[in-house]
VOLO-242545 format. One record per residue: x, y, z of N, C-alpha, C in turn; residue number from 0. Coordinates in steps of 0.001 Angstrom, whole numbers. Example, Ala and Ser with C-alpha at 12.3 -4.5 7.8 and 13.67 -1.06 7.14 Angstrom:
<atoms>
ATOM_13190_-5690_7800_12300_-4500_7800_13200_-3300_7800_0
ATOM_12850_-2250_7080_13670_-1060_7140_12900_30_7870_1
</atoms>
This chain:
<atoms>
ATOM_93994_85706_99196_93375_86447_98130_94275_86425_96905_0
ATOM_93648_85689_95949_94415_85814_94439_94938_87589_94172_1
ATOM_96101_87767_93659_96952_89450_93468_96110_89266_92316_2
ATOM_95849_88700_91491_95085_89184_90064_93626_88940_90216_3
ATOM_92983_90075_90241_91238_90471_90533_90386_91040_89049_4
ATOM_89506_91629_89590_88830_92196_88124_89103_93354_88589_5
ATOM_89554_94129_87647_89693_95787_87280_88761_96335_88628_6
ATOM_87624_96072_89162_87046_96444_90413_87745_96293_91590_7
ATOM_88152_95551_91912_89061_95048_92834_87697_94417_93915_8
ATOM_87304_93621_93204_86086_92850_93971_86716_92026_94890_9
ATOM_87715_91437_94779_88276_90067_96184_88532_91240_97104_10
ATOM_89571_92520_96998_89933_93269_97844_88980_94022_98451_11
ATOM_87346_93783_98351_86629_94916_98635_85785_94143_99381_12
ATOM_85432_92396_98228_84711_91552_100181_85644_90924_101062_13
ATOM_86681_90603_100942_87851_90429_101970_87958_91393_102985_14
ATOM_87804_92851_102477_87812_93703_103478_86632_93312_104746_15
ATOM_85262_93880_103429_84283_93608_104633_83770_92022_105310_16
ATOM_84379_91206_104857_84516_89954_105917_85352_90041_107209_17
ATOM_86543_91039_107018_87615_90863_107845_86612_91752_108881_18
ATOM_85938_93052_108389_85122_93776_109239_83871_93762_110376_19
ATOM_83231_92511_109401_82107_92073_109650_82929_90820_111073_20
ATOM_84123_90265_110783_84765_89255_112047_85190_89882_112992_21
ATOM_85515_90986_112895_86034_91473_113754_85151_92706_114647_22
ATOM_83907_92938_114096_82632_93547_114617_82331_92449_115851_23
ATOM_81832_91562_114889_81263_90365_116058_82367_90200_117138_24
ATOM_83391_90141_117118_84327_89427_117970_84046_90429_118981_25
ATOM_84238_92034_118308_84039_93121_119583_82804_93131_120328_26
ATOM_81635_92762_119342_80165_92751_120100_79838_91509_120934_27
ATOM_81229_90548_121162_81087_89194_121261_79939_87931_120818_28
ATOM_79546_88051_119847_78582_87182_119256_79226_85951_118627_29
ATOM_78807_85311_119386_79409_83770_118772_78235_82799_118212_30
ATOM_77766_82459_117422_78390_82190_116299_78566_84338_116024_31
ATOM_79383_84342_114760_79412_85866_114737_78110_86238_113531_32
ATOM_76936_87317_114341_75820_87597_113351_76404_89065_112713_33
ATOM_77350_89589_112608_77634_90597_111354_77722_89980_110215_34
ATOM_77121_90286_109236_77348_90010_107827_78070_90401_106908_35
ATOM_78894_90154_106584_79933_90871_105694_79008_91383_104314_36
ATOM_78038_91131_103682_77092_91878_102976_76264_92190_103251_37
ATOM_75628_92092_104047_74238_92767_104753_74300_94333_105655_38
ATOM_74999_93784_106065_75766_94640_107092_76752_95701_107226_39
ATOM_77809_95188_106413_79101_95841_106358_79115_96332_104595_40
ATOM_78899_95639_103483_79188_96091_102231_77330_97087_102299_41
ATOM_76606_96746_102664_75232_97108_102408_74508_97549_101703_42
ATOM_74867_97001_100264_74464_97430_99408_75408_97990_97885_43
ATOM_76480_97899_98394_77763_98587_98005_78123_98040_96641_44
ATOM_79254_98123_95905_80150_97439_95120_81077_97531_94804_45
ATOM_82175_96732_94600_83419_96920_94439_83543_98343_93360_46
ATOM_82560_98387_92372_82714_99326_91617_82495_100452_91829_47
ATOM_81874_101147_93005_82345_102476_93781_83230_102453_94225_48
ATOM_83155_101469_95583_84488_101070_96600_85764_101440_96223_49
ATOM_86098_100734_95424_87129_100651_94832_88155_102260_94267_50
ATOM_87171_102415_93231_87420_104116_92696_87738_105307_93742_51
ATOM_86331_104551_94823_86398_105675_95602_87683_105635_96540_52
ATOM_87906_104599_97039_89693_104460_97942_90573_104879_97258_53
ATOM_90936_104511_95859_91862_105083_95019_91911_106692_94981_54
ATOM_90835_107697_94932_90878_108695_94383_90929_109418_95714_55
ATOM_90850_108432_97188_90674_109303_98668_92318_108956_98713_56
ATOM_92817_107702_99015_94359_107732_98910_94933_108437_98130_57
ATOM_94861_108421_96668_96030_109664_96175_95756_110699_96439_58
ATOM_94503_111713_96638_94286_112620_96753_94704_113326_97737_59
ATOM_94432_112435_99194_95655_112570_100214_97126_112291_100197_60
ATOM_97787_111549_99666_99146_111996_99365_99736_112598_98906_61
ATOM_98964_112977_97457_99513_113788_96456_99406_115492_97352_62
ATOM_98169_115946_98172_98358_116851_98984_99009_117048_100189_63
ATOM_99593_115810_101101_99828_116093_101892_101189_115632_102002_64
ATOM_101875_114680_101016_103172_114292_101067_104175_115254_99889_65
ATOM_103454_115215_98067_103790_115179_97498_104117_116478_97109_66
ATOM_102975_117126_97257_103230_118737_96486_103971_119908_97704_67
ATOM_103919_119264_99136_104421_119990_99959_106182_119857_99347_68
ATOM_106536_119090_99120_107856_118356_98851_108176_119215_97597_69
ATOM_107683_118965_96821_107360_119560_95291_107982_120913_95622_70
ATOM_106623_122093_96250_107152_123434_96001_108551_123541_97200_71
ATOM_108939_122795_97865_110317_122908_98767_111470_122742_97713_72
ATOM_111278_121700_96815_111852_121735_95724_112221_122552_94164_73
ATOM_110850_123439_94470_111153_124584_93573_111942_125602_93895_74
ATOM_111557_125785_95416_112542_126999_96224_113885_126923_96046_75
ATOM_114197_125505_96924_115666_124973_96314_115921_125343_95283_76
ATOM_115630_125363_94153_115822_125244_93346_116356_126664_92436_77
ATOM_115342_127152_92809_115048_128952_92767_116514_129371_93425_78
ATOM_116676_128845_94392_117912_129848_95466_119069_129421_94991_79
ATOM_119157_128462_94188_120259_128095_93984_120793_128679_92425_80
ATOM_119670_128651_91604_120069_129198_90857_120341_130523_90533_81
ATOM_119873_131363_91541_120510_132655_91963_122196_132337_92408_82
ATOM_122146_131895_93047_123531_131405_93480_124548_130751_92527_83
ATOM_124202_130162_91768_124972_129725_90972_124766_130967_89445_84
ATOM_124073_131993_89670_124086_132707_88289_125211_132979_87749_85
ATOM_126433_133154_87984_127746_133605_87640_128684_132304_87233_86
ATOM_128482_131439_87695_129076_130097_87441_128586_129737_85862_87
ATOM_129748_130264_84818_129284_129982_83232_130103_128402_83453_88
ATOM_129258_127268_82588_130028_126160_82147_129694_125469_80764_89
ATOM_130312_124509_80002_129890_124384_78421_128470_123672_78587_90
ATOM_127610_124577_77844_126061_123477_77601_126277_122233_76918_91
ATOM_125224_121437_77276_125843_119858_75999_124355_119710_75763_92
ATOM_124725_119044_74349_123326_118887_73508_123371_117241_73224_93
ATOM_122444_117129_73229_122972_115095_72492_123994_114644_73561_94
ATOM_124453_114647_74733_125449_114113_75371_127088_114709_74740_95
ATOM_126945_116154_74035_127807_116602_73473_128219_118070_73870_96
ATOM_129516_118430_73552_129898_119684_74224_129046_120237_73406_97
ATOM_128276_121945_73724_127635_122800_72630_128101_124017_72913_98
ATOM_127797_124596_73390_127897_126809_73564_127528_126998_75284_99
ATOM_128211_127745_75591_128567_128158_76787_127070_127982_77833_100
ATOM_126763_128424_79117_125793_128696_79756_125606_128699_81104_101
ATOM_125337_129760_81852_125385_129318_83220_124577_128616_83878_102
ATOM_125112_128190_84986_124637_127151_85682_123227_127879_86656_103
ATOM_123362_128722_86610_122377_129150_87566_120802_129387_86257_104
ATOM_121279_129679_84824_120051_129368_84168_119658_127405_84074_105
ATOM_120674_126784_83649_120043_125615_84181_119470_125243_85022_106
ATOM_119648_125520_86639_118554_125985_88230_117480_126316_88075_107
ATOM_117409_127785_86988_116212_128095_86719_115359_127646_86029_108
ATOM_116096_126592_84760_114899_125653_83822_114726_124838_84648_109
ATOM_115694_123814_86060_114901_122749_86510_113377_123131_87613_110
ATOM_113907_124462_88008_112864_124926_88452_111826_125484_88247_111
ATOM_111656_126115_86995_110687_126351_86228_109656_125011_85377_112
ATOM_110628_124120_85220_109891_122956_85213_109355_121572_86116_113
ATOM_110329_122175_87372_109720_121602_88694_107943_122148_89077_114
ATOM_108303_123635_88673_106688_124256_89342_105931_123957_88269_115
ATOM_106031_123797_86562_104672_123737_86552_104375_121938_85872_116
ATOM_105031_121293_86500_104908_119514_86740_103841_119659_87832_117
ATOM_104301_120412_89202_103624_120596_90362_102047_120930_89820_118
ATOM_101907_122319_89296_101168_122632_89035_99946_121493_88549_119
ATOM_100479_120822_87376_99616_119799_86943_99098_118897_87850_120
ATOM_100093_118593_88308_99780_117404_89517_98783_118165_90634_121
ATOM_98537_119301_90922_97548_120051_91291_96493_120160_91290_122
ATOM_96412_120465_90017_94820_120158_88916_94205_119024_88543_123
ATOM_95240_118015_88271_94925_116737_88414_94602_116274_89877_124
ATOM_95079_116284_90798_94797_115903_92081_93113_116727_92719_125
ATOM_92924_117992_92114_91896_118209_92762_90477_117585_91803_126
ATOM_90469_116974_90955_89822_115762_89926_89573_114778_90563_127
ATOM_90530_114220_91766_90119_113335_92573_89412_113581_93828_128
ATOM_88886_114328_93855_87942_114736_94785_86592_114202_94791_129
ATOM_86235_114119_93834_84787_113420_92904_84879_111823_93144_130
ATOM_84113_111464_93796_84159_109913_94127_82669_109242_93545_131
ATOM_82950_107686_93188_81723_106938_92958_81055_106495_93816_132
ATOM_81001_106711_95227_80162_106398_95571_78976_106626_95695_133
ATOM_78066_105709_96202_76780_105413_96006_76129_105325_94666_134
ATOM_76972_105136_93598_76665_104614_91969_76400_103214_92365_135
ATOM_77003_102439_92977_76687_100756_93008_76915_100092_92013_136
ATOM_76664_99407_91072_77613_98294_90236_77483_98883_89359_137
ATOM_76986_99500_88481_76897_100118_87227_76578_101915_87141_138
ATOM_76638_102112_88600_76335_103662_88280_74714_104468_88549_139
ATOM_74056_102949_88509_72942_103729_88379_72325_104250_90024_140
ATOM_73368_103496_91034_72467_103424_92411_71557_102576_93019_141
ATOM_71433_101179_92245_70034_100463_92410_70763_99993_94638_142
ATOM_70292_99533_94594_70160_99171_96432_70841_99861_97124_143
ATOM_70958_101440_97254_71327_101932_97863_70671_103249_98136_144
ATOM_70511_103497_99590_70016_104570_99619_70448_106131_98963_145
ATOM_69498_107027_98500_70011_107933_96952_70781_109602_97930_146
ATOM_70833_108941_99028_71630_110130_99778_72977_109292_100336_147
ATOM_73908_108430_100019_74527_107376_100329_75970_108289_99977_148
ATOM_76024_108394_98285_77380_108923_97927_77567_109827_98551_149
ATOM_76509_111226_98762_76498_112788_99336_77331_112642_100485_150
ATOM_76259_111374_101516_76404_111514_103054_77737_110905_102767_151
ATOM_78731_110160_102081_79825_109114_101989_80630_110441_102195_152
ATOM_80517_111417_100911_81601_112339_100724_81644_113416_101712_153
ATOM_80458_113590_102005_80614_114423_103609_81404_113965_104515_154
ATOM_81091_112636_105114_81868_112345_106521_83367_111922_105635_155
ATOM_83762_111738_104587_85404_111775_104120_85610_113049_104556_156
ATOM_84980_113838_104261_85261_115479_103811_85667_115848_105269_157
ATOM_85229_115407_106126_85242_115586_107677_86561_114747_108462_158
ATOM_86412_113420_107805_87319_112613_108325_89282_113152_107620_159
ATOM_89656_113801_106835_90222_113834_106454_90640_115312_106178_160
ATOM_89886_116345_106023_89738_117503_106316_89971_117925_104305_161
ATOM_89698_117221_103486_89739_117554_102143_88456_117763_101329_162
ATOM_88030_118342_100894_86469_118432_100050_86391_117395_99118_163
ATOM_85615_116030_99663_85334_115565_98502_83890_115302_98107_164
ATOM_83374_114964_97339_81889_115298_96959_81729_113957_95782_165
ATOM_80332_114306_95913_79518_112897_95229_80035_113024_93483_166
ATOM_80186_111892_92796_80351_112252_91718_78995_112735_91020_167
ATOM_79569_113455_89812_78126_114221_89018_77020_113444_88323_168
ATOM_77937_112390_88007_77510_111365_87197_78371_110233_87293_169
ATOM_77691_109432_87532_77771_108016_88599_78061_106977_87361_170
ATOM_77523_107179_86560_77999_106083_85463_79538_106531_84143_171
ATOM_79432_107716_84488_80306_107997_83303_81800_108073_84828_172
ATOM_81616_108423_85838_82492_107830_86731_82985_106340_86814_173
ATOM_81916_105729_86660_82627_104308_87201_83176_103645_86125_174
ATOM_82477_104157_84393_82533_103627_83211_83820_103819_82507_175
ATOM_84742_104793_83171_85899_105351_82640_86899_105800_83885_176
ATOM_87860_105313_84658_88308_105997_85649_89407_107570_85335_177
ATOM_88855_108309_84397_88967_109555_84071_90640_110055_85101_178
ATOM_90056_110620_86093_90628_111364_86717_91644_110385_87340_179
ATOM_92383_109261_87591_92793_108573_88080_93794_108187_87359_180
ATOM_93406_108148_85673_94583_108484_84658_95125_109849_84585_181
ATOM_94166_110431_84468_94877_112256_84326_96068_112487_85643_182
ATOM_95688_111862_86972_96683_111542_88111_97786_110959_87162_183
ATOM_98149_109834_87220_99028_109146_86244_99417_110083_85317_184
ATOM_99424_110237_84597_99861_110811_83396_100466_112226_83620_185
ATOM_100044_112797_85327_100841_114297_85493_101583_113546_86616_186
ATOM_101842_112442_87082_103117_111787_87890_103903_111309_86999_187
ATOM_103191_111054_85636_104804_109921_84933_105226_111628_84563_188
ATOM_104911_112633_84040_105202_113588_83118_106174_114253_84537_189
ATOM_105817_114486_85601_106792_114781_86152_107622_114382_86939_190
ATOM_107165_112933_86911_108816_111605_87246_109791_111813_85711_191
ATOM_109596_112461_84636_109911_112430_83558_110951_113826_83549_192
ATOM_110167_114658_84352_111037_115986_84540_112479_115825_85586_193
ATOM_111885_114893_86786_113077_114881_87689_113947_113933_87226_194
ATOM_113806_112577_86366_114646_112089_85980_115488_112574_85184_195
ATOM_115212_113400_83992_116121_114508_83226_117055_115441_84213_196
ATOM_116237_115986_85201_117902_116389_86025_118234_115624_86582_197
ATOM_117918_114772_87338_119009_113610_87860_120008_113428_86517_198
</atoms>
């Protein structure tokens, strides 16, 4: 599979269901193999749900189940220490320069005060990805697919994974803009931006 695709990720989405559709048959033993990798397995589908929709089920699960657990452990730290260090005065620096006095335990408290509300964002942004394209189909509108497809999609995620995710509201202004997928981005660089400043 060529690494450079269309913005859909169309090679990565019938590659999948070929690999699915071979490996159906192999289990149902049908030789020649009668699963169809579009008939069958994509059924109707398009990279342009598919796609959105894996993206916004993967981060949505990491960002909850790896990232923000980590996150507020890191605020605590953070919190306790700067209690602990409240009495420890040392010189502030401005520009990479000596400036006016300050303790170390208020520095604790700005990295932690700006640890929680990085978190925070990444919060709000993460629950944005809940909203998936499926059952929009290539442009949003739904054409070959049955019109209970996205609902029933986001139900059995919702089940399989134990996170609420639900049909998008609007299927074209979803697939036409990946909205929430930047707003993700943009509250991970902003707070890869925070932890690199204390590092």
């Amino acid at each position: 599979m060529d690494v450079f695709q269309t913005g859909s990720g169309t090679s990565t989405n019938m590659n999948a269901n070929e690999v699915i559709a071979r490996r159906a048959s192999q289990l149902l033993g049908a030789c020649p193999p009668d699963i169809h990798p579009n008939d069958h397995v994509n059924m109707g589908q398009s990279s342009n749900d598919v796609i959105p929709s894996a993206i916004h089920v993967a981060a949505l699960v990491a960002i909850e189940r790896d990232l923000l657990p980590r996150l507020d452990m890191l605020v605590a730290t953070l919190s306790r220490k700067a209690a602990e260090f409240d009495q420890v005065v040392k010189i502030g620096r401005t520009h990479l320069q000596d400036a006016t006095p300050i303790r170390l335990g208020q520095e604790f408290h700005a990295w932690a005060q700006q640890t929680a509300a990085e978190a925070g964002n990444v919060r709000r942004a993460g629950r944005s990805l809940s909203e998936l394209a499926m059952g929009g189909t290539a442009v949003g509108t739904g054409t070959n697919t049955h019109p209970e497809f996205g609902a029933r999609m986001a139900a059995e995620l919702t089940t399989l994974t134990g996170f609420a995710f639900r049909e998008a509201s609007h299927h074209v202004a979803a697939q036409s803009y990946p909205q929430a997928i930047v707003a993700a981005s943009a509250a991970l660089h902003s707070l890869a931006a925070v932890l690199l400043k204390m590092a």
